[in-house]
N, C-alpha and C positions, 0 to 999 in steps of 0.2 A: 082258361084265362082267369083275371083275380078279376075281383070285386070291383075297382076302380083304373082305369087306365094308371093312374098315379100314385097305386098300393104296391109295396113289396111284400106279398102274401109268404104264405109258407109253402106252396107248391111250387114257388119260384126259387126256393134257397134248394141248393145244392147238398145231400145227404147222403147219396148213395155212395158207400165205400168201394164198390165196383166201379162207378164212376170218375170218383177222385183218384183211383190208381190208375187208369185209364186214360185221365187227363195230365198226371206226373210221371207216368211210367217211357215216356219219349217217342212214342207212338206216331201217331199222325198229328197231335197236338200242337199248333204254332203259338208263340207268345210275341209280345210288342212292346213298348216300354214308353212312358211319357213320365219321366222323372218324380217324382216320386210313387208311382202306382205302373208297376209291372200285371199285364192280362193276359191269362194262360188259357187258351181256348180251341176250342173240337167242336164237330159235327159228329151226331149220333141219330140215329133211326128213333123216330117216335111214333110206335106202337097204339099207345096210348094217347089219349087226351090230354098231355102235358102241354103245360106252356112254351112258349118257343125259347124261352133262354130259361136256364136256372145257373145261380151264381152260387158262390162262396167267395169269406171275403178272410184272410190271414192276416196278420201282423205276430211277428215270431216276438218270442219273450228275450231272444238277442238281442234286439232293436231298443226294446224298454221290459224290461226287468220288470217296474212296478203293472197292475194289472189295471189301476186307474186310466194310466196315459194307451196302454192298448186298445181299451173299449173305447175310449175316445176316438181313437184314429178309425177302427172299425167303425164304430157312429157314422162316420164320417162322409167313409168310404159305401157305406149300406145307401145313407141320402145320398149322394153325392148319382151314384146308380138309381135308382128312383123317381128323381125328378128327371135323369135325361133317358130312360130304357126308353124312350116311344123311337127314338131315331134309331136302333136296332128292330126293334118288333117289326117295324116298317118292313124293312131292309129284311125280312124273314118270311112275312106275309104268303110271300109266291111259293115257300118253298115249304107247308104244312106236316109233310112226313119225315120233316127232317127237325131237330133241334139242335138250340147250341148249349155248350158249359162249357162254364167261363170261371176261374179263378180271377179273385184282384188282389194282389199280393202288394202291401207297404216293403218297401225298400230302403228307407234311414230310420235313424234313430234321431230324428228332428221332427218334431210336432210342428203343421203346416195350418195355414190359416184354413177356415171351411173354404173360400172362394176358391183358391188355388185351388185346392185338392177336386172341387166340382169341376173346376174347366182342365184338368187332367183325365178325370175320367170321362167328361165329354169327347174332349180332345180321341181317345182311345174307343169309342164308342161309333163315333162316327167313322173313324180309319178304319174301322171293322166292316158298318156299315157298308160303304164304299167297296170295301173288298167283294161284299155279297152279291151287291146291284152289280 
């Protein structure tokens, strides 16, 4: 687990390249959509001491060209996850040998206020949730 219920460590970001083709490759992987933040997510065996969700977070250079307005939306989208991941960890608790990974994909090319964007990826967080319980 991280350091603070309300850190997003580095054992929670999503890295492994076997894992990211695994989550895009069309698999078992379901996705959901709450306008503007698309979530691409699986169940995998965990072996290890990992945490129960590790993420990644995309905004393609289609969307916005400059590299300013990407980081930004990623910012966004990293806190936006952060302040609400405890309504998934919950929802995962019971089920220790298993974890999730989770893509959050930006989908326009419109920069959205921080609040929207937080109760989107709430919004998506707990429809997950829900699915798990």
């Amino acid at each position: 687990m991280s350091d603070t219920p309300l850190s997003f460590g580095k054992k929670e970001h999503l890295v492994s390249k076997k894992l990211m083709e695994m989550l895009f490759s069309g698999g078992t992987a379901k996705s959901m959509v709450v306008y503007p933040v698309r979530m691409v997510y699986m169940m995998v065996d965990n072996p290890e001491a990992e945490p129960p969700v590790q993420v990644m977070v995309s905004v393609s250079k289609r969307y916005f060209k400059h590299a300013v307005k990407r980081n930004r939306v990623k910012r966004q989208l990293r806190e936006a996850y952060r302040s609400n991941k405890q309504v998934l960890w919950q929802a995962l608790q019971p089920v220790p040998q298993k974890r999730m990974v989770m893509a959050l994909i930006w989908m326009t090319n419109e920069l959205k206020p921080t609040p929207q964007v937080t109760h989107c990826v709430r919004v998506l967080l707990e429809r997950l949730a829900a699915q798990q319980a």
